[in-house]
N, C-alpha and C positions, 0 to 999 in steps of 0.2 A: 559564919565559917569563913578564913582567911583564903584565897580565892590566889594563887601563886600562879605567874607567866610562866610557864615553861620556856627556857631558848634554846631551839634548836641548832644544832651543833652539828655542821656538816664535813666532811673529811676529803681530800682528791679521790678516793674510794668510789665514796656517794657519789661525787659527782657526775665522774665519769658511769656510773652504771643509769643516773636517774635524768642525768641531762640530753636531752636527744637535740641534732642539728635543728628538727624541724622547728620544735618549740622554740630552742633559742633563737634563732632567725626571726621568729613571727613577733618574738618582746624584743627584740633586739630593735626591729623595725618598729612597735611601739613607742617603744624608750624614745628613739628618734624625733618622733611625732609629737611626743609629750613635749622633748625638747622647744620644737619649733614653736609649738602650743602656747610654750612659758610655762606647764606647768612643771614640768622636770627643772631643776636650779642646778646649773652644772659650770661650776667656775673655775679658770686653769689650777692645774696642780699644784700644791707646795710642798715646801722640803725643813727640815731641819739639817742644817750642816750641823757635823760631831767629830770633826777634821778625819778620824780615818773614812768616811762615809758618807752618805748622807741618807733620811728616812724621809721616804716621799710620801705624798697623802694626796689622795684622789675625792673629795668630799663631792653630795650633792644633796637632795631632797624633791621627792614629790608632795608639792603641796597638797596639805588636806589628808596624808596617810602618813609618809615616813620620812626619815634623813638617815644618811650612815656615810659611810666615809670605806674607802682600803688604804693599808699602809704595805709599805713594800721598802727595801733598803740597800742601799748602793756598795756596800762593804763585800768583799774581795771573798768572803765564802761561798765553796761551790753549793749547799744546797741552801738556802736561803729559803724561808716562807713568806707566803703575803698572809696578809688580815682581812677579810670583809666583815665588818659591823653594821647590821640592818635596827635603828629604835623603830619601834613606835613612835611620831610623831605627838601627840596628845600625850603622851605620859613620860615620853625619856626611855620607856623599859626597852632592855637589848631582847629585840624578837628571834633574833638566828646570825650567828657567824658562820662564817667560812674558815676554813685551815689550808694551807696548803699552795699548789700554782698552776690549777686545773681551772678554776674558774676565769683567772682573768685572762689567759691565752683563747675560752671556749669564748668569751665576751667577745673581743677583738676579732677571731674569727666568723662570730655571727653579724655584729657591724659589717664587718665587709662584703658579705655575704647580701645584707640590706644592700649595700655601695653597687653588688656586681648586679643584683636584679633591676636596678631600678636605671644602668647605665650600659649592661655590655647587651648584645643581641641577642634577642628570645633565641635565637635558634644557634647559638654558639657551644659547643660541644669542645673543642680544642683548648687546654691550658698549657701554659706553661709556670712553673715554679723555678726563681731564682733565688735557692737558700734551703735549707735542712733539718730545721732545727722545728723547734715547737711553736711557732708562730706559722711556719711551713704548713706545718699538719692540719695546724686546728680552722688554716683558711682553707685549704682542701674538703675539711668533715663538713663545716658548715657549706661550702661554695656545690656539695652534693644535696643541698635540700631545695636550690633554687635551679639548678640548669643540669641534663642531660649528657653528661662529659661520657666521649665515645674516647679520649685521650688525655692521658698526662703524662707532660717531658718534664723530666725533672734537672735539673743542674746546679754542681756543688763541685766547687774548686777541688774539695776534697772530697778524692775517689770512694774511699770506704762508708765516710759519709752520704755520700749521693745512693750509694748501691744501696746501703743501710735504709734511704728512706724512699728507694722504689718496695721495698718489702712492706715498710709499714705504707703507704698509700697504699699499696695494691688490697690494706683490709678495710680502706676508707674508700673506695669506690670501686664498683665494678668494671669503671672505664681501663684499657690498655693501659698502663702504666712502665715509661721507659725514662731509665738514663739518656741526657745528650752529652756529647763532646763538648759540647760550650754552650755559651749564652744565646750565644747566635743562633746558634741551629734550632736549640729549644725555643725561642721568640719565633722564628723563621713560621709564617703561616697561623700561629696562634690565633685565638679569636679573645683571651683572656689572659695576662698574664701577672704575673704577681710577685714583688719584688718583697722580701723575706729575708733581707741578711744582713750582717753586722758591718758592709763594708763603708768606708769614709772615703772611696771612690767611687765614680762610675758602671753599673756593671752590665749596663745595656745602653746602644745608642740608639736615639730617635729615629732613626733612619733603618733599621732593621723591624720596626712593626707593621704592621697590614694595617691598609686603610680598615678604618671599623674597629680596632681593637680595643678595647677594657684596659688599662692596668692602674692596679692599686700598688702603692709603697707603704710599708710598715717597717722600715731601717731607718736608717740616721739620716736625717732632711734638713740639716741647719748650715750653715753659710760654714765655709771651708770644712766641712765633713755631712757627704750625702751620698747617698747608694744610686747617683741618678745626675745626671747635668741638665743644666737650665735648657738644653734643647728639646727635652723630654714636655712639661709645660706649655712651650715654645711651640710645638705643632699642636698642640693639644686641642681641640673644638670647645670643652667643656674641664673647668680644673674645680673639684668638688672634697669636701671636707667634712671631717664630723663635728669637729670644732672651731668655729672661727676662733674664737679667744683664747686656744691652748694655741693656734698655730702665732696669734701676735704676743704670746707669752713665753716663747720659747728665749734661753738665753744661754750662747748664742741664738743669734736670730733665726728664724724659719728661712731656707732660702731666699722664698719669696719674698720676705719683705723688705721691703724698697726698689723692688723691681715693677714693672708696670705687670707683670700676671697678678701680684697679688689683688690687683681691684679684680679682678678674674673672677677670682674662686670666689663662692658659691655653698653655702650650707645643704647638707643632703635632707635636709628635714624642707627646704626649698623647693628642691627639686621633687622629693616625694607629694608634697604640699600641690605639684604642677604647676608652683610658681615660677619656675625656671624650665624654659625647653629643652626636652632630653636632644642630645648631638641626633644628627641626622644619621643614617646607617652607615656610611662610608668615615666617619668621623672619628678619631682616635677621642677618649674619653679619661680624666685622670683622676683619682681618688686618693685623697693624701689621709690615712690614716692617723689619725692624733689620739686618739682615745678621748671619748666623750666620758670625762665625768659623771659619775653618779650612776654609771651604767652595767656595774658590778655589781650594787648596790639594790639596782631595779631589777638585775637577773635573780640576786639571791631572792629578793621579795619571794618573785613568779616563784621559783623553783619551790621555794618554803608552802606557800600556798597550794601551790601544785602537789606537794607531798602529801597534801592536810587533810586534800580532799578525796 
């Protein structure tokens, strides 16, 4: 009798009802691990240019189980999909795809989430969010399965938007949830903060965080367009990353490179590993979000698996 693979076929739907912070945080920080391991295969992104756009591909592979790839595309439509494709390794066969742009926002949120546990202080309760949008959110769901937030200040240049996403935090964490006037105010005191926005300027200075603070960027980090200036780095005790080789593959360049922080930084599979000393308490701490390959790919796994059982 002919013995047929089922592929499961998962929708933004599913995701959001079957994926929970905690689990994703706990493979998220796997993934990591695997990385550092060697056994996860996670090598910068590539693109095909199609002059109005381009289609990016995120590939990777754990050895001895699977390989799969996401594609996603740079073209000027407001509602765009990604793709996640998970094979079977041994056979080629497609085990389960993703639809949709649920997954790879809950990815990126859970990485960071690994980034804040293992860099900001156990007993840090205080965030602030600079930016609105769904990278915004999805560091918030996740950054509630690793620390106790008694507070989030939130700040978005644009008012409706900012009021908009004190509503939706306030269903992602118990903690107080308040608009700031600015960046300043919201940074001012923070013990965690979290840069989340599209801008190709600066929108926090080095000089407005508290000794001890966390913060991670997930905006635009490349040489004449960043969410952040080099003094940010600059103070920093610790400058830590998901990917060394997406940040030396970025083109334009990653800020860093060819500046003397990039011998700095540091892989969080590293520092998880306790090959690298976590900052001291007093110590600002920096997290450059790049998106580790193959880590969409190892979520869809879990999730698939996780459904199965």
């Amino acid at each position: 009798m002919h013995n047929e693979t089922v592929t499961v076929i998962f929708s933004d739907d599913e995701i959001r009802s079957q994926l929970n912070a905690k689990d994703a945080v706990q493979w998220m920080g796997e993934a990591i691990d695997d990385h550092h391991r060697g056994n996860l295969v996670a090598p910068p992104r590539a693109h095909a240019d199609l002059g109005g756009g381009r289609i990016m591909f995120t590939a990777g592979q754990l050895r001895g189980s699977w390989f799969g790839y996401r594609s996603y595309d740079t073209f000027p439509a407001e509602t765009g999909e990604q793709v996640v494709v998970l094979h079977d390794e041994a056979t080629g066969t497609v085990r389960a795809i993703a639809v949709g742009n649920e997954l790879g926002p809950r990815r990126t949120g859970a990485i960071g989430a690994v980034a804040a546990d293992a860099l900001a202080s156990p007993t840090a309760t205080v965030a602030a969010i600079i930016g609105a949008g769904t990278q915004a959110a999805t560091q918030l769901w996740a950054l509630t399965a690793v620390r106790n937030l008694s507070e989030v200040r939130i700040f978005s240049r644009n008012q409706a938007r900012r009021d908009a996403f004190v509503e939706r935090a306030k269903v992602l964490t118990s903690a107080e949830c308040r608009g700031a006037s600015s960046a300043r105010t919201a940074v001012n005191g923070a013990d965690i903060v979290i840069l989340a926005t599209s801008s190709p300027t600066p929108v926090i200075e080095a000089d407005w965080l508290e000794p001890g603070a966390y913060v991670t960027t997930l905006g635009p980090k490349q040489q004449g367009r960043a969410e952040f200036g080099l003094d940010l780095p600059a103070i920093a005790a610790m400058i830590v990353t998901d990917s060394l080789a997406q940040i030396d593959a970025y083109d334009p360049p990653n800020v860093l490179v060819g500046t003397s922080q990039r011998d700095r930084l540091v892989s969080l599979g590293a520092v998880r590993a306790g090959e690298v000393a976590r900052p001291e308490a007093d110590r600002i701490s920096l997290f450059f979000s790049v998106g580790l390959a193959g880590t969409e790919v190892y979520l869809l796994n879990r999730l698939m698996t996780s459904a199965r059982e």
